[in-house]
C-alpha positions, 0 to 999 in steps of 0.5 A, spaced: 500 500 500 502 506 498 501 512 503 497 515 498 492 510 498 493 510 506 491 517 505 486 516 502 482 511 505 484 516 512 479 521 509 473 516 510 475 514 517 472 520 521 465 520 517 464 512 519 466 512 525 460 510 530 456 509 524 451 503 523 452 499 516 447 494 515 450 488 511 446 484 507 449 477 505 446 473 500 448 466 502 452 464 495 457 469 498 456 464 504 457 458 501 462 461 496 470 459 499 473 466 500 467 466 505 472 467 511 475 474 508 469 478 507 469 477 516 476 479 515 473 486 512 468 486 517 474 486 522 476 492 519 470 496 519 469 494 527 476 496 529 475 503 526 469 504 531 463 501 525 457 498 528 455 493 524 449 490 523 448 483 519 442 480 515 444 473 512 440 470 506 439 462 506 437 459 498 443 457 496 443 451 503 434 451 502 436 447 495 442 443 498 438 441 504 431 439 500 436 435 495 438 431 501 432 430 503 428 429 497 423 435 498 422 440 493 421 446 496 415 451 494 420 457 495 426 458 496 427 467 496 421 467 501 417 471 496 412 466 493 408 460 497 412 457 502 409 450 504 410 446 512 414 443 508 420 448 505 418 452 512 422 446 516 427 446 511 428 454 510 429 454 518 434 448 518 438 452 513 437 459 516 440 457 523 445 453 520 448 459 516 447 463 523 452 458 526 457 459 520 457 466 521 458 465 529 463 461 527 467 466 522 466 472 527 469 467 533 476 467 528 477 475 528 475 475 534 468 479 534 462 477 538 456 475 535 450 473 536 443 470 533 437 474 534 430 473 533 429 481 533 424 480 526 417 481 528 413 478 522 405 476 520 402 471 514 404 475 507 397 471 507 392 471 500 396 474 495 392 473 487 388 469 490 394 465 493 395 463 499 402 464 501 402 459 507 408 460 512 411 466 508 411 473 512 412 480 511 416 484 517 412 487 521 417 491 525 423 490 528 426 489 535 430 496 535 431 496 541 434 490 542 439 490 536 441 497 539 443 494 546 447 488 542 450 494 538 452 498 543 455 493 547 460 490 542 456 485 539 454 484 532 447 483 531 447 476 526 439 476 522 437 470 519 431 471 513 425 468 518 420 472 523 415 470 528 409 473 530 406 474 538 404 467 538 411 464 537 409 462 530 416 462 525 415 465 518 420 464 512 422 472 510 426 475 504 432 477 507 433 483 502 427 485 505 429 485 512 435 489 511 432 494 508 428 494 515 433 493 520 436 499 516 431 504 516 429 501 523 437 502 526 437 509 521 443 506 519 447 510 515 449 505 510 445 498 507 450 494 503 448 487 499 454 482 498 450 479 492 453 473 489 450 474 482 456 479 479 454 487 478 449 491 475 450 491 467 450 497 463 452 498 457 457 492 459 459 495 465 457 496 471 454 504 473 459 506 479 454 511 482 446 513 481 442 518 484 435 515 487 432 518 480 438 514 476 437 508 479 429 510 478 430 510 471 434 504 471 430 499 473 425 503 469 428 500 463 432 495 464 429 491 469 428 485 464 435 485 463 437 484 469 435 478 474 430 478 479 435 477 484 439 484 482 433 487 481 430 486 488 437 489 490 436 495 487 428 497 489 429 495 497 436 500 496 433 505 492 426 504 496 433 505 503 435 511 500 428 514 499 426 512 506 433 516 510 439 511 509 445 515 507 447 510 501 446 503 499 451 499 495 451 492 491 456 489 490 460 482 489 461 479 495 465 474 493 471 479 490 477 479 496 477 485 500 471 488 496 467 490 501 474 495 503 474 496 496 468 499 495 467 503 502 474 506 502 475 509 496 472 514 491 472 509 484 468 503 488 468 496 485 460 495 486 455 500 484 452 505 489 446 509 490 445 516 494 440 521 495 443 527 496 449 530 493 454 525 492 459 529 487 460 537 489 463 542 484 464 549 490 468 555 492 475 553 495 474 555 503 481 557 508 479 549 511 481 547 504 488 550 503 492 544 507 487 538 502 490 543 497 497 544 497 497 535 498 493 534 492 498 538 488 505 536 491 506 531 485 504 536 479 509 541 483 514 535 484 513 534 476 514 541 474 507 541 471 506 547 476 508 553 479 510 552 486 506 555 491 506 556 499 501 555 504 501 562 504 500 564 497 494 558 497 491 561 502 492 569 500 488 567 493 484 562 496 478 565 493 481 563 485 481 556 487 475 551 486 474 544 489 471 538 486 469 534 492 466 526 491 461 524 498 465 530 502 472 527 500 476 533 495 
């Protein structure tokens, strides 16, 4: 690593610190072999001071686990009908990753703990469709997860709710991340997906404003999987509803979720609901950011030496471009 790139990633760590991120994983990142470095990154984020809050999904282990034992599942995304059945193998699954997950915090050395902070009811009659065991969130135990929080302990979410009868419900994990972060007022919600990125044009977009986002679902919703697509409504419905930024990205990339948090490039794609990239007068405040940034091109010869004193003096001719806070 270069000090450039350290000082750049120390840019980040004021505005961060005693922020909640909702993590949300979908359970091919879980099941994918480089599992273990995505914890390592979550390490990071807890050592500089950043809550962290993780909602986990369990499709991937539901078709396993029904393969084994020879029942076809109703559904495994906990949006369509979800039989007795595919209920019994959605909790075997969801409280086995749960564990995983517990077993991954133990190895960095974070403490983690599986909640039941979900409070869920029937999605019940849908198009004339009786969904069964399938649920909808309710609310979520805020209080309960803030005490986790603040006592250093990150909050593990399975995708099943239950109601005040004690009744267990299979729920979409997108779902519930979006309202554990609107419950938590996190400042960001993060899905790790393990479906790639958003297409556009053959790449991925680095940023959209909530309208961008808006107008790209709008168009191009039927490119993109209905896994992907999910990402994009509940991130975007996120961002409309108080959270700062949301982000997708592949979590099955190494050191992605850094990558993505700690740098103005990215590797995923975010979506932001206020001004993400700023044009604006320079201020006194900015002369110190400003002799850094143009060190290099003095070093080069590519311009005039100036002091501190000079920059300051003409502080007034000076524009900054600013990209979320960072010049």
């Amino acid at each position: 690593m270069k000090a450039s790139d350290l000082r750049g990633i120390l840019t980040y760590i004021p505005s961060f610190r005693d922020k909640l991120f909702v993590l949300s994983v979908d359970s091919a990142v879980l099941e994918d072999e480089r599992a273990a470095s995505l914890f390592l990154d979550i390490s990071v984020l807890r050592s500089l001071n950043i809550r962290v809050a993780l909602v986990h999904g369990a499709s991937a282990r539901i078709k396993k686990i029904a393969a084994e034992m020879k029942v076809k599942p109703s559904d495994v995304d906990g949006l369509g009908v979800t039989d007795e059945a595919t209920l019994r193998v959605a909790e075997r699954a969801a409280n086995s990753y749960s564990h995983d997950i517990l077993q991954h915090l133990a190895d960095v050395d974070l403490k983690g703990a599986v909640t039941n902070a979900i409070i869920a009811h029937p999605a019940g009659i849908l198009g004339g469709v009786d969904h069964q065991w399938t649920g909808r969130v309710e609310r979520v135990d805020s209080k309960f997860l803030e005490a986790l929080l603040d006592n250093g302990i990150l909050p593990v979410i399975p995708p099943l709710g239950v109601d005040g009868d004690g009744r267990t419900y299979r729920v979409n994990s997108d779902g519930v991340a979006l309202e554990v972060a609107e419950a938590l007022r996190a400042e960001k919600l993060i899905f790790l997906t393990g479906n790639g990125d958003l297409p556009k044009n053959g790449k991925k977009p680095a940023q959209l404003s909530v309208e961008e986002a808006t107008e790209y679902l709008k168009k191009r919703k039927g490119e993109i999987s209905q896994e992907m697509a999910s990402k994009l409504e509940h991130g975007l419905r996120a961002c409309k509803e108080g959270v700062s930024r949301a982000h997708i990205l592949d979590g099955r990339e190494d050191e992605a979720l850094l990558d993505e948090l700690f740098s103005s490039e990215g590797v995923g794609t975010m979506i932001y609901a206020d001004e993400y990239t700023e044009i604006r007068k320079a201020l006194k405040k900015d002369v110190r950011s400003i002799m850094r940034l143009i060190g290099n091109s003095v070093a080069a010869e590519e311009l005039l030496r100036r002091t501190r004193a000079q920059v300051s003096a003409d502080i007034g001719d000076y524009s900054v471009f600013e990209i979320d806070g960072n010049m």
